[in-house]
C-alpha positions in Angstrom: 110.8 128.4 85.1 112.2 125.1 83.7 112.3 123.7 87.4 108.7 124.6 88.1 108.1 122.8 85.0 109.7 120.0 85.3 108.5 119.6 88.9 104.6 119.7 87.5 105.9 117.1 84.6 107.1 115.2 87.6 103.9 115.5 89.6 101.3 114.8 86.9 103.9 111.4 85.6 103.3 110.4 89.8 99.5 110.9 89.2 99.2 108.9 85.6 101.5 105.8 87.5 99.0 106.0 90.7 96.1 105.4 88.7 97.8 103.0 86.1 98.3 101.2 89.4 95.3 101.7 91.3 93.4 100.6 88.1 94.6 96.9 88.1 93.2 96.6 91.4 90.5 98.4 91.0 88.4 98.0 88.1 85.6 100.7 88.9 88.0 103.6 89.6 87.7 105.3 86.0 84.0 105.3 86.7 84.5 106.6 89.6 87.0 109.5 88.9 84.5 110.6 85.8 81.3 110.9 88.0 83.3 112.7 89.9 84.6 115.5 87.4 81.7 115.7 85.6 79.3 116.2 88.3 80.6 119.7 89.7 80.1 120.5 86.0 76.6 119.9 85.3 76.2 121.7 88.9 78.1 124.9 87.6 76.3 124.7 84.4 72.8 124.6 85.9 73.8 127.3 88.4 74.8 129.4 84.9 71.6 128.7 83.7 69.4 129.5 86.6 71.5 132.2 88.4 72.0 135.5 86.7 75.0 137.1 85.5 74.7 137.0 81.4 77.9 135.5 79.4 80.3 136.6 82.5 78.3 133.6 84.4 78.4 131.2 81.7 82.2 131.8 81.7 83.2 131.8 85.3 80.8 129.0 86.5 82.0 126.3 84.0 85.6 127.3 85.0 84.7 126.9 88.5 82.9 123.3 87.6 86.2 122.2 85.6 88.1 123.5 88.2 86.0 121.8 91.1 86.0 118.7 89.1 89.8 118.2 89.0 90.3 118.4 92.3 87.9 116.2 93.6 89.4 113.3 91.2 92.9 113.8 92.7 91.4 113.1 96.2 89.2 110.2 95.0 92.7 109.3 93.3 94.3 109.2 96.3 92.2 107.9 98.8 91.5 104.6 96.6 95.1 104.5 95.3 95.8 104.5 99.9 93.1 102.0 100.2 94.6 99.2 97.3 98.1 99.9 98.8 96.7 98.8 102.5 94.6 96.0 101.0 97.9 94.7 99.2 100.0 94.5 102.6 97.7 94.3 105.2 98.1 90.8 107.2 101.8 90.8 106.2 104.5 91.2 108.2 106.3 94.7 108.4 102.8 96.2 107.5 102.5 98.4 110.7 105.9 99.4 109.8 105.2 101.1 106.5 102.5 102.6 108.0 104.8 104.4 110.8 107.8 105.4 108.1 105.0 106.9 105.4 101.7 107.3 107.0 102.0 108.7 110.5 101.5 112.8 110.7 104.5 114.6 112.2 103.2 114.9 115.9 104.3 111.2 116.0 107.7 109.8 115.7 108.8 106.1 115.7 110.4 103.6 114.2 109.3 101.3 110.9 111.8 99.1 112.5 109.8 96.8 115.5 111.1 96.7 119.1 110.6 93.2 119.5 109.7 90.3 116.6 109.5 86.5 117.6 110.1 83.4 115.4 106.3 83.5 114.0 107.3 87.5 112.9 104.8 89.0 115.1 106.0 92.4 116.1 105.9 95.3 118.7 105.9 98.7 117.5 106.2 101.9 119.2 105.5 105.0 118.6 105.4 108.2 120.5 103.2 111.3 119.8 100.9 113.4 121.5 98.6 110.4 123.0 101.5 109.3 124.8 103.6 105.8 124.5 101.9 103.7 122.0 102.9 100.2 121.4 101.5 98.5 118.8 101.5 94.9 118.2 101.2 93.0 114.6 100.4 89.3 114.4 98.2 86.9 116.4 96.9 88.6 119.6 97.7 85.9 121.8 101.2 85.9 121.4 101.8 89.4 121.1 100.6 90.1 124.2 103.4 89.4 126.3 105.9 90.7 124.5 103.9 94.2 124.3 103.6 93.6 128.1 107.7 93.3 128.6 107.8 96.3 126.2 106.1 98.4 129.1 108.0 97.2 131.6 111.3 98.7 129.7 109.3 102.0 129.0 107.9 102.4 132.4 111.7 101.6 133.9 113.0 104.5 131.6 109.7 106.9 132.2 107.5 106.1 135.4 104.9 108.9 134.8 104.5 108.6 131.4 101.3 106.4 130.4 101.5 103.3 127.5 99.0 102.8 125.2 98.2 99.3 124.0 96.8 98.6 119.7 96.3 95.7 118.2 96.6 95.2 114.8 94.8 91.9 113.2 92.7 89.5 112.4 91.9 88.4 115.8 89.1 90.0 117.8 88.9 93.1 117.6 92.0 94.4 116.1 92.4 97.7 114.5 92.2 97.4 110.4 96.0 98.9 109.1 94.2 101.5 107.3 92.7 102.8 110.5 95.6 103.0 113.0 96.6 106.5 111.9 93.0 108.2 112.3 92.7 105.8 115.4 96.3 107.3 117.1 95.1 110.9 115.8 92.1 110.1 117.6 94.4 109.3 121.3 93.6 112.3 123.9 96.7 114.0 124.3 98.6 113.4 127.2 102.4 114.8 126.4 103.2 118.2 125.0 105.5 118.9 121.4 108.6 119.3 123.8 107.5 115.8 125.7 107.2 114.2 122.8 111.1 115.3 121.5 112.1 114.4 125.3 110.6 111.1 125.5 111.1 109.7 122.2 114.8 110.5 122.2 115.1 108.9 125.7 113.5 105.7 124.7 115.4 105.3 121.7 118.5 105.9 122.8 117.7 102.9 125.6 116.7 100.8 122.6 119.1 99.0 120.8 117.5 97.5 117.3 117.8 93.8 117.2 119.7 91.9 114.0 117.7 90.5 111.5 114.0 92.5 112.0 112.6 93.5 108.7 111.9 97.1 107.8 108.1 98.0 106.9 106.8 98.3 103.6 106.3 101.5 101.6 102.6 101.3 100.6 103.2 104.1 98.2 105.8 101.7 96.6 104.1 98.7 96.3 104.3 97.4 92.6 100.8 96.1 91.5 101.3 92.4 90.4 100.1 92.3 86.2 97.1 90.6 85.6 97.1 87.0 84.4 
């Protein structure tokens, strides 16, 4: 009992630091979060009203509303509370990275550690999941696209029949906004199976030495909001 207390101590402390957080950046969200409970409210209470059932309706339909209510402002939390941490790092480098280690669903594996940076800290990821090989490349297009091009070349040395995917992640043309590239991978028509995936993961990285001095990604969900002047 006391650890599945102090577990939900610990998870509703998380929740009050997310919005503390996601309120300096985003002044609307306590507007937001109490349309959001009250509306499934006034919906159960109408349905009381106009729907009978006596004083056992007027009892289980507000519950239901509160109820309702409560979980729609933890996803309206959460989705805004993703959306400030993306806005905070996105255009920075290692941002691709945080969204590998924290943000990828477990049919991908990778690294938040790049395969290849140059001097300007653009950066090759890759990643490999059910869409295949994946490399994705952070920084100015035009000069990350040979080194995503020499990337292939090492993959397709290792694995001829397996088929590279190519992102682009950017302000240039039409590059994939970081809060995106997970739906936009998701989205990749699979190509390898859950054993494939093990298999060629494991054989690329063991091919792939990591290079001194790359930075890690950054933890959106740790980003400290900067006070307010």
């Amino acid at each position: 009992m006391a650890a599945e207390k102090a577990k939900r101590d610990g998870r509703i402390k998380q929740m009050i630091e997310i919005y503390r957080t996601t309120k300096v950046h985003d002044r609307n969200l306590p507007w937001v979060l109490l349309a959001v409970f009250i509306a499934p409210i006034l919906v159960s209470v109408l349905l009381a009203w106009l729907l009978p059932g006596g004083w056992f309706g007027w009892v289980i339909w507000p519950i239901s509303g509160i109820l309702v209510g409560l979980l729609l402002v933890m996803i309206v939390l959460g989705r805004r509370a993703e959306k400030m941490a993306y806005q905070q790092i996105e255009g920075r480098p290692g941002a691709v990275g945080a969204v590998v280690q924290g943000a990828l669903r477990r049919s991908w594996r990778g690294s938040e550690v790049p395969i290849a940076i140059n001097r300007n800290q653009d950066a090759v990821y890759r990643v490999v999941g059910r869409g295949g090989v994946v490399l994705i490349s952070e920084g100015s297009r035009a000069r990350t696209e040979r080194m995503a091009a020499d990337e292939e070349r090492k993959v397709k040395r290792a694995l001829r029949n397996v088929e590279v995917v190519h992102l682009y992640v950017g302000p240039d043309g039409d590059g994939i906004p970081l809060a995106k590239l997970s739906k936009t991978l998701v989205k990749l028509k699979p190509k390898l199976s859950r054993n494939e995936v093990a298999a060629v993961y494991n054989r690329l990285s063991s091919l792939q030495a990591a290079p001194v001095g790359i930075p890690k990604g950054m933890d959106p969900n740790r980003i400290r909001s900067q006070r307010p002047r």
